[in-house]
C-alpha positions, 0 to 999 in steps of 0.5 A: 311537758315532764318528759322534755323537762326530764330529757332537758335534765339528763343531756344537761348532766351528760354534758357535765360529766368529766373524762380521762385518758390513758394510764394516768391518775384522773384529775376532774377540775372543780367546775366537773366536780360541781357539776357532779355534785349539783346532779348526784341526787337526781341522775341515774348515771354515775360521774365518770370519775366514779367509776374511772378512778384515779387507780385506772388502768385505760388501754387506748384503741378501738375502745378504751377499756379500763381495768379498776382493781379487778372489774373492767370496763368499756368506754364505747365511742358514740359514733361506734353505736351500731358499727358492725363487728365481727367477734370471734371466741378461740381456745386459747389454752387446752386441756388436754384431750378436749373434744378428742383431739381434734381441738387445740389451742387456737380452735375457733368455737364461733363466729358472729358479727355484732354491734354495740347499740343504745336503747333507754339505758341500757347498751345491747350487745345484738348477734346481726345476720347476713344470712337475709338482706335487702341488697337495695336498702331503698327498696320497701321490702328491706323493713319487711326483712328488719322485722322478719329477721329481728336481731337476737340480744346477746347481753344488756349492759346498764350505762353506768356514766357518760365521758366529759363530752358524752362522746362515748359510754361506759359500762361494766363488762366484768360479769359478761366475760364472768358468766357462762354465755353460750355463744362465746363459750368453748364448750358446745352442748355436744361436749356439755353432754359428753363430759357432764358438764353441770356449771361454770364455776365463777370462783375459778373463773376470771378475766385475765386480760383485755387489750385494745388495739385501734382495730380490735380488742382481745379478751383473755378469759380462764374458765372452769366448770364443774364436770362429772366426765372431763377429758383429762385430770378426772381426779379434778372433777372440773375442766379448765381452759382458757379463752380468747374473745377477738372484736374486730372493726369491719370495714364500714364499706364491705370489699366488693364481692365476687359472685360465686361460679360452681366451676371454679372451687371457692368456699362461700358465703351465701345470702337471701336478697329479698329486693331482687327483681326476680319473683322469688328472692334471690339466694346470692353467693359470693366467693370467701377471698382476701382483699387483694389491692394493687398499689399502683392500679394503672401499672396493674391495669397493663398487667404488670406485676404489682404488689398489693397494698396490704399483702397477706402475711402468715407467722411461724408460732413459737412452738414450730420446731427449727428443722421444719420452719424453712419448708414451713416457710416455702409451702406458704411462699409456694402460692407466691406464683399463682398470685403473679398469675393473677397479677400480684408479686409478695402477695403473701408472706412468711414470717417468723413470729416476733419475740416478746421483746420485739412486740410485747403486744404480739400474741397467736391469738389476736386476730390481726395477725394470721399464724401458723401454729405447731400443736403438741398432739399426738392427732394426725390431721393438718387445717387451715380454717379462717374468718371472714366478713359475712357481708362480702367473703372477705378473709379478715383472718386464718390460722393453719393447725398442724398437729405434731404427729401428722408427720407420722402419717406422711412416713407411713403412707410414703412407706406402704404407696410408693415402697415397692418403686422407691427405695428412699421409702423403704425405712422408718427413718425417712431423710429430712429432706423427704419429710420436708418436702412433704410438709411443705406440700401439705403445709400449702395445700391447707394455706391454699384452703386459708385462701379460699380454696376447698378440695379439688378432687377431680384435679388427679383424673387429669392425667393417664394412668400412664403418665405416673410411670413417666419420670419426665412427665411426673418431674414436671406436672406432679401427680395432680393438676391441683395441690388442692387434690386429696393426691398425696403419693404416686401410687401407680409407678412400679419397680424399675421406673425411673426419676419419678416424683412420688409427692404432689406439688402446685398445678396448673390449676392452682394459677387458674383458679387464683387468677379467676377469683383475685385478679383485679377486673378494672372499671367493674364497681359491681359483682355483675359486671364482673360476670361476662369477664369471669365466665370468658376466663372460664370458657377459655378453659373449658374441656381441658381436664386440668382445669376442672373442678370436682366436688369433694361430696361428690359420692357417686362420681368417678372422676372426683374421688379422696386419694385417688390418681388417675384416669382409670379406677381399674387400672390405678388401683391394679398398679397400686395392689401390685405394689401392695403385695411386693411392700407387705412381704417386705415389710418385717425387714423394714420394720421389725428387724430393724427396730427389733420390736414390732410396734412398727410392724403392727402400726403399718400392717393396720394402714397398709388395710386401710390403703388396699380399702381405699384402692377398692373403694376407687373402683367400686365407685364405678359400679352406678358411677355418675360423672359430674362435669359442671357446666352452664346452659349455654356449654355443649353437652349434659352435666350428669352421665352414667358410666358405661356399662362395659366399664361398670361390667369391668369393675365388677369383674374386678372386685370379684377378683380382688376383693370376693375372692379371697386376697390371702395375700393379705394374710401373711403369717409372718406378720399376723403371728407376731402382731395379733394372737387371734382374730385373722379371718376377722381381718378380711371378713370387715375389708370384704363386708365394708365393700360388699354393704357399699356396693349393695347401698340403696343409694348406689342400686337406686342409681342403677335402676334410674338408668333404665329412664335414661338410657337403652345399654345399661348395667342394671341393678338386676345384673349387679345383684345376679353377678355378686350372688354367682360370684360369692356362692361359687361351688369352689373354695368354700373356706372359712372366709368364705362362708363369713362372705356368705353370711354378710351377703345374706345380711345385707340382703336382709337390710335391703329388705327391712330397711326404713324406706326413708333411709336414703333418696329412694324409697326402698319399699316403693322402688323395684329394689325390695323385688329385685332382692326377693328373686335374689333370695328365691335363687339363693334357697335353690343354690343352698339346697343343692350346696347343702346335699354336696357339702364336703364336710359337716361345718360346710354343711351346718353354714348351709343349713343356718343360711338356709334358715336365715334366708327362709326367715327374711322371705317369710318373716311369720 
């Protein structure tokens, strides 16, 4: 009986209660005040009035939100109680250095989806996850999930009043956005460690604005901690940066998922269903994807070229330099044409950012609008992440980061790659036009990931090695079937071929995999009954290299590989270090000499290392190479094949004699003495050991020994050890490289010896790896002693005596 008097008591106070609207002074009539009055002394609420006083500042949208001197506070409509949201916390303004360089104003720190719900009288703030569902809301396994998966408290606000209706209610969101919450911070506990972070320091941390639009509110936090190592400023003790805290409204109906295929590269969301019909729940995957609507459906239904209801449109951020915005502006537009493959026109659309006296309201930050925002940071990297409803894949938003001095990176690798056949290349001061053209590609490649789409690496293999050196062929196809290859530079044409593209450009298989993951399927209202259309637009393509797809973490496979082009490994990376050689004698005159200093010089000599390791590592990876061609059961033919043993055997035969044998061609005087006063053979002994630790990885001789189960001609992991010991400890040349060659080998064996059997797939002590490099050992102790007695000198003969009493400590470790 007291509980209905007292629920009796609060509904009739909340009717009671007064309201107020917009910016204006709040006038509660007198019936408000009487009511207010009568119930003061036994409510706990507040009257509305009280707390939105006359002095309010209210902001109309998704919530009201009222500013009152300096707290602020949310005014959240009941039937918006347990709506979900999908809040988004980014940097909004950087210190500089933060997390090395690789953060930047616009950084995302994290992504949840929430919702506002009542409990006694208290408004919860709930983190929800998608990650385990029900997909059948009927089925009685979805309370086993509710209570198996319960949903964490992010906060607890006290209801403070009610408006006049008790249609919404108010709390006070000051010390929310005032308090060092962890899941909407900018400061992961990785970087709390690194810069000893001790505390967020309330004094110097404030809300500075918060704005509500009718989808989404923006929250503007500036916050300081106190910290013993901050990135910048260290004199300060503190790192301050500046925070924005985007809710946005998700659709109550979620856009229909499309379900994932592994043969055509998406990224995803993944889901548990646990009222799957199957004896085990049901992981569902679904592709990341913008909703893409046609406006006049039947017209879409003929396959004609519709606009869509709400295209995707990207704006130029303030910062972005004006000699770059057209090929900023053209890379985003580039992916114009893959759409209309998939049946859209104006799908997406570049725009310039509007100024402060076009939209006020306008801000990069606010999750509306996508931007592509220019980084004042000497990092050299370029992305494109986005955000995206957990319930279905659908891209709500993205921002592309392009970092001022990736730039740099592009002239650098146009330089060194492609020097030797293109005499556009040969300078540090690239034309316009060319640097453009670049930034344009690369503009469209990260836009591409905005749009769902991971890396292609197979999208190079494609096309012959001999199809590089074809002017017409290159002018037409680029150097990938992909944009969405690690691809960047045409690396295989040489000296006197003609009218080639040496920059990458959209392919074939761009159009494709927009088509397969965009194009509207009609009378499909489920992601099932879209399967046997997506699988048929498959198989149409099957067999043709430009329409496969290869997994970047593919580490094993040939055929999918960073910066590779080409068919061939051998041959690609031949062409590529022939072109090498030529670009490094050359290199003084086009640096050096023109600049007359040789932070050029040095800056490049660095890369062009890097670029003949890369080359290396494409050739290495077909030593225990395995390709990977996606396919379903009902294709011909398996998954996983090895690569050849004759192939294997070449490649080998090839990093003998580019990589073990000397390349001194490396070590070019004339601009080691000008760049660096010691250290010379330090410079191959890391390229050579880099090499040499890959091809003796556990991993890599696990999958060499794992042939012998599959197949009766194979290279195996025996051969690979005995060629790599014949080669390295020849009787010629025995030179300080060399021997520092020996010595990494002897190491590396030593590893392989002593490694934790857990260290990678294979259990090293248990496979025949430990056996195999203990023979190994046992021939290495008679090929020093007979080395040792025909040492030509005494250096030769202390390195033999040292290995001798290495090798003798690994067999015999007592």
């Amino acid at each position: 009986m007291k509980k209905i008097m007292f629920t009796s008591l609060v509904l009739a106070m909340t009717l009671g209660v007064s309201g107020c609207k917009s910016t204006q002074k709040v006038v509660a009539d007198a019936t408000t005040e009487t009511a207010s009055k009568n119930s003061k002394k036994n409510s706990k609420f507040k009257s509305y009035d009280k707390i939105i006083t006359s002095e309010a500042l209210t902001d109309e949208g998704l919530f009201k939100t009222h500013q009152v001197g300096a707290d602020f506070f949310y005014e959240i409509p009941n039937d918006l109680l347990k709506r979900e949201l999908l809040w988004v916390s980014r940097i909004a303004q950087i210190p500089s250095n933060l997390g090395g360089g690789y953060m930047n104003a616009g950084s995302k720190t994290n992504e949840q989806v929430v919702s506002w719900e009542r409990f006694q009288d208290k408004i919860l703030l709930k983190v929800k996850s998608y990650a385990e569902v029900a997909l059948d809301e009927t089925a009685a396994i979805n309370n086993s999930v509710k209570v198996n998966n319960y949903e964490p408290v992010l906060y607890a606000f006290d209801i403070l009043a009610f408006d006049a209706d008790s249609t919404s209610t108010v709390i006070d969101v000051t010390q929310f956005f005032s308090t060092d919450v962890p899941s909407i911070s900018g400061l992961s506990p990785r970087l709390r460690s690194a810069y000893k972070v001790r505390s967020l320091d309330k004094d110097r941390s404030f809300i500075n604005s918060i704005k509500s639009f009718p989808e989404n509110i923006e929250v503007i936090q500036d916050v300081t901690y106190t910290a013993a190592e901050p990135p910048s400023n260290g004199s300060v003790g503190s790192i301050s940066l500046q925070m924005n805290q985007s809710m946005i409204l998700l659709p109550k109906e979620p856009m229909q998922p499309r379900l994932n295929d592994p043969r055509v590269g998406f990224f995803t969301v993944d889901q548990i269903d646990y009222s799957s019909t199957a004896l085990k729940a049901d992981k569902k995957t679904y592709i990341r994807r913008w909703r893409l609507e046609p406006k006049d459906p039947e017209a879409y239904a003929r396959g004609e070229l519709v606009e869509p209801v709400k295209p995707i449109i990207y704006y130029l951020d303030a910062g972005t330099p004006e000699n770059l915005k057209e090929y900023i502006k053209q890379g985003i537009e580039d992916w114009q044409k893959p759409f209309e493959t998939a049946g859209f026109k104006n799908a997406i659309i570049a725009r310039e950012a509007p100024t402060k006296e076009e939209d006020p309201e306008f801000s990069p930050e606010d999750i509306r609008y996508s931007v592509v925002r220019y980084v004042a940071s000497t990092t050299r990297n370029a992305v494109g992440p986005s955000v995206s409803d957990p319930r279905s894949g659908e891209i709500i938003e993205s921002d592309i980061i392009w970092y001022h001095n990736h730039l740099r990176s592009y002239r650098n690798r146009y330089l060194l790659e492609t020097g030797a056949a293109n005499p556009s290349a040969r300078t540090l001061n690239t034309k316009p036009e060319e640097i453009g053209e670049m930034m344009r590609q690369v503009i469209a490649h990260e836009v591409g990931h905005a749009l769902g789409f991971p890396h292609n690496m197979a999208a190079s293999y494609a096309y012959r090695v001999e199809d590089y050196r074809d002017g017409a062929f290159t002018q037409k196809n680029g150097i990938a079937a992909s944009l969405m290859d690690y691809a960047r530079y045409n690396y295989i044409a040489q000296p006197g071929d003609d009218n080639i593209r040496f920059v990458r450009q959209m392919g074939p298989y761009d159009h494709y995999a927009a088509n397969w993951g965009y194009r509207v399927i009609p009378n499909a209202t489920s992601p099932e009954q879209e399967i046997k259309t997506l699988n048929d637009w498959i198989m149409e393509k099957a067999g043709d290299p430009k329409y496969k797809f290869g997994r970047q973490s593919s580490r094993f496979d040939p055929q999918s590989q960073t910066e590779a082009i080409g068919d061939d490994p051998v041959k690609a990376s031949t062409y590529g270090i022939k072109n090498l050689k030529y670009v490094i004698k050359q290199l003084p005159h086009w640096t050096s000499d023109q600049t007359n200093n040789y932070d050029d010089l040095e800056e490049l000599y660095g890369e062009l290392l890097g670029v003949y390791s890369r080359y290396v590592g494409h050739v290495v990876t077909n030593v225990g190479g395995v390709h990977e061609n996606l396919k379903k059961p009902l294709q011909s033919g398996t998954v996983y094949s090895r690569v050849d043993k004759k192939t294997q055997k070449e490649s080998v035969v090839w990093i003998q004699e580019n990589v073990l044998n000397t390349p001194t061609w490396l070590i070019d005087k004339q601009i080691l003495q000008n760049i660096n006063p010691d250290g010379y053979f330090e410079v191959l002994r890391s390229v050579q050991t880099r090499h040499l630790n890959s091809l003796l990885s556990i991993d890599r001789l696990g999958r060499l020994i794992n042939s012998e189960t599959m197949d009766t001609e194979y290279y195996a992991a025996i051969d690979l050890l005995k060629d790599l010991r014949e080669g390295i400890f020849s009787e010629s040349n025995l030179d300080i490289y060399k021997r520092n060659l020996q010595r990494a080998y002897v190491d590396r064996l030593e590893y392989l010896m002593t490694a934790n059997p857990s260290t990678s797939d294979y259990n090293v002590a248990q496979s025949d790896i430990r056996a195999l490099v203990r023979g190994q050992l046992s021939s290495l102790q008679y090929t020093l002693r007979r080395s040792l007695n025909s040492a030509s000198n005494l250096v030769n003969q202390f390195h033999y005596k040292d290995l001798l009493a290495r090798v003798d400590l690994i067999v015999n470790p007592q």
